[in-house]
Legacy VTK file of the C-alpha trace (Angstrom):
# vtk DataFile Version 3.0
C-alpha trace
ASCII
DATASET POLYDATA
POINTS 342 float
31.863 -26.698 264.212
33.714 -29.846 263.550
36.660 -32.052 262.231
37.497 -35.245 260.681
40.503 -36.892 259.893
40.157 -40.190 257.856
41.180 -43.009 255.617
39.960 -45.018 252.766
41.054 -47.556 250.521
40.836 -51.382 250.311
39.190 -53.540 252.690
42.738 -56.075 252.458
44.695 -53.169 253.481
42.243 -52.520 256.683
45.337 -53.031 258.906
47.601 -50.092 257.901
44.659 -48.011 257.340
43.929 -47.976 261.138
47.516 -48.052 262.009
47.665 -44.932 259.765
44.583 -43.449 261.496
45.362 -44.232 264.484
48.711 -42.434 264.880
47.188 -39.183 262.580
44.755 -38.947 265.233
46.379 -39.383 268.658
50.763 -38.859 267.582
50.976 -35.985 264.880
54.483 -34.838 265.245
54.033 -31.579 263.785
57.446 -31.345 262.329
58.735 -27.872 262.080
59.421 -28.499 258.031
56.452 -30.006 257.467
54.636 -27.022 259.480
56.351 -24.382 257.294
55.250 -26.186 254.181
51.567 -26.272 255.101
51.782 -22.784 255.855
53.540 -21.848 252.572
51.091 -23.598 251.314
48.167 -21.900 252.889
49.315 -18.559 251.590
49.962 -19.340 248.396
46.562 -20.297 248.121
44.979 -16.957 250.156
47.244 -15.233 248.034
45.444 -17.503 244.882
42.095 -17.020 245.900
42.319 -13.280 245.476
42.375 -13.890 241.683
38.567 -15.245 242.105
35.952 -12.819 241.961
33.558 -15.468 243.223
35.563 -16.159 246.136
36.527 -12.607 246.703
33.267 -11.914 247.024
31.830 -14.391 249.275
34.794 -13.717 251.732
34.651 -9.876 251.772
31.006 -10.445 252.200
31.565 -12.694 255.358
34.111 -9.683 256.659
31.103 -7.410 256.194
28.263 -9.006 257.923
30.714 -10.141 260.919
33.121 -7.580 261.336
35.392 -9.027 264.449
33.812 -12.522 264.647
34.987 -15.866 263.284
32.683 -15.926 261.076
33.610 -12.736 259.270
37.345 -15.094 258.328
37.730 -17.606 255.942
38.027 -21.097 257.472
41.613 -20.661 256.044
42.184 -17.465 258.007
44.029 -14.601 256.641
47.527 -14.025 255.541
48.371 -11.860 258.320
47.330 -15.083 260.844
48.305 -17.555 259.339
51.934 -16.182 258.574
52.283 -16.199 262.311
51.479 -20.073 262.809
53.803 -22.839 263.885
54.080 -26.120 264.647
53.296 -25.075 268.623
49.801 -23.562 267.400
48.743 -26.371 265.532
49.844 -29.145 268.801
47.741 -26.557 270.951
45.046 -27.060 268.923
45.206 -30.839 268.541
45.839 -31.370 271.883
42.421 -29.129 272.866
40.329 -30.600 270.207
41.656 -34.397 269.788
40.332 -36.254 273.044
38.227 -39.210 273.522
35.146 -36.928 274.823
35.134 -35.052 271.852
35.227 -37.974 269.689
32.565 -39.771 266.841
34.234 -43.141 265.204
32.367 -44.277 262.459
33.521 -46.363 259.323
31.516 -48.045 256.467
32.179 -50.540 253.832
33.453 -54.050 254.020
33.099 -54.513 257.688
32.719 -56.688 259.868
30.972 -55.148 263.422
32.813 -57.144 265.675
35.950 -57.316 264.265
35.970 -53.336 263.579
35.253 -52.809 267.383
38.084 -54.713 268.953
40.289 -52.387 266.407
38.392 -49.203 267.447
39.050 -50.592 271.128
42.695 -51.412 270.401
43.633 -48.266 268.962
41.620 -45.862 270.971
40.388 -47.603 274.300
43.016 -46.260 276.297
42.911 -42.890 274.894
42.428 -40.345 277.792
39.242 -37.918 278.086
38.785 -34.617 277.818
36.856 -32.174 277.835
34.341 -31.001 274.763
35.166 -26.877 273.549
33.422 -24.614 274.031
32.011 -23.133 270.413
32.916 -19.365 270.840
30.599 -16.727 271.263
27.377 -16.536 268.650
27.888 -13.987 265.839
26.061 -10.342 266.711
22.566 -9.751 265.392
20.925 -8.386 263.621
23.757 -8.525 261.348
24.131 -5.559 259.568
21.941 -3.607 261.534
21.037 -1.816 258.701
21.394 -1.458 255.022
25.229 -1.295 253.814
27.045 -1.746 250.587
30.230 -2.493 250.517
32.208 -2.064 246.899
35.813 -4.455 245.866
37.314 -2.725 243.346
38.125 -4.406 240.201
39.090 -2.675 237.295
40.006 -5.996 235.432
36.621 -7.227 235.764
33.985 -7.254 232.493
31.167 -8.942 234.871
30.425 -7.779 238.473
29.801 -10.195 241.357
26.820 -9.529 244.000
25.951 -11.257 246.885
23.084 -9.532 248.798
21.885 -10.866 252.301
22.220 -10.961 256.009
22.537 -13.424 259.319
19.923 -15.894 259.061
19.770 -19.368 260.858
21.382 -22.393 263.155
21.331 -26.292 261.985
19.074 -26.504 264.814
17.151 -23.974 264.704
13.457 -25.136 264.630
12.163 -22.980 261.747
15.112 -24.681 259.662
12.840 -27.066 257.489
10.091 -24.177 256.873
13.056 -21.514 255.676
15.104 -24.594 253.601
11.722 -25.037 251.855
10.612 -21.379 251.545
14.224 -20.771 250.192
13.610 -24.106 247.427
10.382 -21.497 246.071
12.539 -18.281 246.195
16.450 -19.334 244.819
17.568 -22.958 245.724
14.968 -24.748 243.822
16.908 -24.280 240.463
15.151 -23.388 237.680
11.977 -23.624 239.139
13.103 -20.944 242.050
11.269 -17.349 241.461
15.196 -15.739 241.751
16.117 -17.698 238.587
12.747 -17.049 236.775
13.067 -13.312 237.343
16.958 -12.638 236.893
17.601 -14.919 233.949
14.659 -16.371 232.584
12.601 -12.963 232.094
15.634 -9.968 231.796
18.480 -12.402 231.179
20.579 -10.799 233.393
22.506 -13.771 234.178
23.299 -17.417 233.651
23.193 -18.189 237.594
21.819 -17.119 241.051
20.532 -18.717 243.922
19.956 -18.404 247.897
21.510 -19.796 250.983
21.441 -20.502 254.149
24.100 -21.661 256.229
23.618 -23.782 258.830
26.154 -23.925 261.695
26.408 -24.290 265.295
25.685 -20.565 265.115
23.315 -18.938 263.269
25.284 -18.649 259.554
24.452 -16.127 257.106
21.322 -15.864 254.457
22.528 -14.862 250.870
21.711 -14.340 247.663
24.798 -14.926 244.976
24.646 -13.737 241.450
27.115 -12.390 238.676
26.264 -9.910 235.515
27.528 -7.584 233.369
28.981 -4.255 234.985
26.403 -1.827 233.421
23.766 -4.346 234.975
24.434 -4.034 238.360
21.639 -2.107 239.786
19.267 -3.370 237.535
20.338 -7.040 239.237
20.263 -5.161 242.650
17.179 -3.958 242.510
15.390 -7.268 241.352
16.678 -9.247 243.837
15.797 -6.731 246.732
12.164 -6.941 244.938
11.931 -10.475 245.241
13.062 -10.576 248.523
10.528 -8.230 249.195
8.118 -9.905 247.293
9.090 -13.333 249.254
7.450 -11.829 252.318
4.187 -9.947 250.983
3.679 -12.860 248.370
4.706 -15.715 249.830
4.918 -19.411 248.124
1.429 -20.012 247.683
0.150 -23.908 248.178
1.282 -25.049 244.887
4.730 -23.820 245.099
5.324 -25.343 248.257
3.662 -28.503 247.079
6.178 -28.371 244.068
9.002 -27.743 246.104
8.139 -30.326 249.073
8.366 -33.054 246.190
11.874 -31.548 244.726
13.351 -31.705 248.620
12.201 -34.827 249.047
13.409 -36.092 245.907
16.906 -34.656 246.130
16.994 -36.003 250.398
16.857 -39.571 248.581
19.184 -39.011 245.965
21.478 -37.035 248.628
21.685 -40.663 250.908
22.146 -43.599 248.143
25.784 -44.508 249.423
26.792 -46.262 253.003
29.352 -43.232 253.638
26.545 -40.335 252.719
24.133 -41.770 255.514
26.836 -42.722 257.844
28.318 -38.250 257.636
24.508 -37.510 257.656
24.224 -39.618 260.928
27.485 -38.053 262.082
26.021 -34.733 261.370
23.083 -35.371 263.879
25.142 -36.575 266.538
27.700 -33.476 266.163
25.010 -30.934 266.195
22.697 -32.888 269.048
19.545 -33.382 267.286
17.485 -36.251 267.519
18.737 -39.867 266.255
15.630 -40.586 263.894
15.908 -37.151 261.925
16.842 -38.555 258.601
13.838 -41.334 258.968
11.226 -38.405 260.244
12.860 -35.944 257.666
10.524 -37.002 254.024
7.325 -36.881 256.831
8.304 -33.510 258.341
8.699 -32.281 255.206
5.629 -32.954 253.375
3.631 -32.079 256.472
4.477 -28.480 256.007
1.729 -25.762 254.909
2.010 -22.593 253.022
1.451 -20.830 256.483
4.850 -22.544 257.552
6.661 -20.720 254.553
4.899 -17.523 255.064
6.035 -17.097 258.547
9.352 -18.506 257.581
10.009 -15.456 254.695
8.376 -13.004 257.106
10.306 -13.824 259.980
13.967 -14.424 258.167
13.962 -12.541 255.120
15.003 -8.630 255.414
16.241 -7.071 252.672
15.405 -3.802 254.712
18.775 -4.415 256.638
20.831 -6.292 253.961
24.334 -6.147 253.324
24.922 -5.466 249.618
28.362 -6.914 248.081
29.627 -6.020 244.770
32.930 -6.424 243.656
33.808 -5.162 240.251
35.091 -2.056 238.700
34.334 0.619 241.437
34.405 3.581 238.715
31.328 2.262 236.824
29.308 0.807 239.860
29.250 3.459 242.343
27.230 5.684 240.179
24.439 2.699 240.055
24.301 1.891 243.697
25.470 4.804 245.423
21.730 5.761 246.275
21.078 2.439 247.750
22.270 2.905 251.442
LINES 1 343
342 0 1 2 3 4 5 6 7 8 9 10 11 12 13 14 15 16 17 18 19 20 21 22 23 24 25 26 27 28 29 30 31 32 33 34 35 36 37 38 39 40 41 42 43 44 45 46 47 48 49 50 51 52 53 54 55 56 57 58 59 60 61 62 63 64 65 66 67 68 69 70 71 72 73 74 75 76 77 78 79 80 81 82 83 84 85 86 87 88 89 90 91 92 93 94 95 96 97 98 99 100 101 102 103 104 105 106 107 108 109 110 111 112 113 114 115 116 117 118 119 120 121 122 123 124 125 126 127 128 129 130 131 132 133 134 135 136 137 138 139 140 141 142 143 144 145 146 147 148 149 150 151 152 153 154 155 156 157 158 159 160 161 162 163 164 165 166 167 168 169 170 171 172 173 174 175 176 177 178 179 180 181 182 183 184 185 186 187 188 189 190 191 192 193 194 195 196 197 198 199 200 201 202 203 204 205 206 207 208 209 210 211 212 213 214 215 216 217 218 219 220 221 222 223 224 225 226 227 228 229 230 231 232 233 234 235 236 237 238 239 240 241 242 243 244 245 246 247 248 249 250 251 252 253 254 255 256 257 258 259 260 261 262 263 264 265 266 267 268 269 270 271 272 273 274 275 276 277 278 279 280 281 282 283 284 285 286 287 288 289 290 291 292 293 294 295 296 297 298 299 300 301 302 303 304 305 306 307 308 309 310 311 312 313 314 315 316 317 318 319 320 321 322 323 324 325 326 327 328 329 330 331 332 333 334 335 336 337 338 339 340 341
C-alpha cells in the first residue's frame, strides 16, 4: 500500500540528514554487491522464519485464503522470487514508485516551518512527476469460498498453532469503526474480549488469543490467532468457531459496547501522545484518501455507535461457516481431531 524511507537524529545535524535523504530517495545506486547482500540477506531470514511456528502459521495461512494473489506472499516474498532479484528489479521498482506525484513529505521535531520548506524545495522542487500505481487487482471473495483446513506438519512441535478466519475488510471501508469495535467485545479487547474469557479464562486452553482485522487498500483478512497444547486442538477449534458463531446470534449487547467504546477511545489517546505518531497517523489518511479531520471526528464517531452498529457489523463480516482453518503442528496427532471439520 505504501513506503517510506527516512531519517532521524539530531536537530544540529539537520543538514546531512536531508542530504542523506535526499540522495536515498531520488540517486540509489543499487550496487550489484550491495544488491546481492540484501538478497542474501532476505533468504537467510525466509529461510529463519521457517523455524517460527507463529510465523509459519500466519504466512501459510495468507497462502491459503489467497491462493495466486499478493496477498497470499509475505511482504518479503518467497525464496524462489526473491533468489531471482537484482539490482535491475529493485531500480525498476524505484524508478515506478519514487516520483514527485506519488510523494507525502512530512517531518516533526525541532523545526522550524519555513526553514524546513526551502530544504524540502531545495532538495525535491525540481524532482520530475509521475504518475501514481496502480494498486493491483483486489483479492477474490469470498475468500475461501467455503470451509477448508489446511494442516503444517510439525513433528517437533509440543504446542499447535491455529489461526481460524477469512477475508474481511478495507481501511476505508465504511463499516470499519462498527467491526474494529465489535472485534474489541469478541478478541482485541484483551482480557475483557469474550475469545480470551472463553479460551483461557474458563478451559485454560491457552495463555493468548485474539482477532484481527487487517486493513489495507484491499480488503485484508479477518483472523483469529491462538496456540495450545497438541491434544487440545479441536477442543480450541471448536470454541472459537462457537464464539464466532455466537458473535453473530449474541451480539455485544449495550454494555459491552459501552465498555469497549471507552477502551478504544482510551487506547486512540494513548496511541497519538508523540509529534511523529500523529504526524504517520495524518500520513495514513492522506495515503489511503480519507477525510483530513478523521483523527479529530474519530473519539465522536466512536462513542456515537449503538449495539445495532455491532450487530450488523458481526452479522455481516463474521463467517465461520466459510472459514479457513490453519493448524500447524504435528500432523499425526491432529488430523484425527479435525479431520471431520471440512
Amino acid at each position: 500500500d505504501s513506503m517510506a524511507a527516512g531519517v532521524s537524529g539530531l536537530s544540529r545535524d539537520l543538514d546531512a540528514l536531508f542530504e542523506v535523504l535526499t540522495d536515498v530517495v531520488r540517486r540509489p545506486r543499487f550496487d550489484a554487491d550491495e544488491a546481492e547482500r540484501a538478497r542474501a540477506e532476505q533468504l537467510a531470514g525466509l529461510e529463519k522464519a521457517k523455524d517460527s511456528p507463529h510465523v509459519l502459521a500466519m504466512r501459510s495461512f495468507q497462502a491459503v485464503l489467497y491462493p495466486g494473489h499478493r496477498y497470499g506472499l509475505p511482504i518479503e516474498g518467497s525464496p524462489e522470487g526473491v533468489a531471482e532479484l537484482g539490482p535491475g528489479d529493485a531500480a525498476e521498482l524505484h524508478a515506478r514508485v519514487f516520483n514527485a506525484s506519488n510523494a507525502i513529505f512530512f517531518a516533526t521535531g525541532d523545526l522550524e516551518a519555513a526553514d524546513l520548506l526551502r530544504r524540502v524545495e531545495t532538495g525535491f522542487g525540481d524532482w520530475p512527476a509521475g504518475s501514481v500505481p496502480e494498486p493491483g487487482p483486489p483479492p477474490p471473495t469470498p475468500a475461501p469460498a467455503e470451509r477448508r483446513i489446511v494442516l503444517v506438519d510439525r513433528p517437533d512441535l509440543g504446542q499447535a498453532q491455529i489461526v481460524v478466519g477469512h477475508d474481511g475488510i478495507s481501511r476505508t471501508d465504511p463499516e470499519r469503526l462498527p467491526a474494529s469495535l465489535m472485534n474489541t467485545v469478541l478478541g482485541s479487547g484483551g482480557f475483557s474480549s469474550r475469545l480470551m474469557t472463553r479460551v483461557r479464562a474458563n478451559e485454560g486452553l491457552t495463555y493468548g488469543i485474539s482477532s484481527y482485522f487487517a486493513l489495507r487498500r484491499h480488503p485484508g483478512p479477518f483472523a483469529v490467532h491462538t496456540f495450545t497444547r497438541v491434544t487440545e486442538v479441536r477442543r480450541v477449534v471448536d470454541l472459537v468457531l462457537s464464539e464466532l458463531a455466537r458473535v453473530r446470534s449474541d451480539p455485544p449487547s449495550p454494555e459491552e459496547v459501552a465498555n469497549a467504546q471507552s477502551q478504544t477511545v482510551g487506547q486512540f489517546s494513548l496511541g497519538l501522545e508523540t509529534s511523529s505518531a500523529v504526524a504517520s497517523s495524518l500520513v495514513d489518511l492522506d495515503v489511503h484518501g480519507l477525510p483530513e479531520d478523521s483523527l479529530d471526528t474519530f473519539r465522536g464517531r466512536i462513542r456515537a455507535l449503538a449495539a445495532e452498529d455491532t450487530t450488523r457489523a458481526a452479522r455481516e463480516l463474521v463467517h465461520p461457516e466459510r472459514a479457513a482453518i490453519l493448524v500447524v503442528g504435528p500432523a499425526e496427532a491432529i488430523v484425527p481431531q479435525v479431520e471431520d471439520l471440512g
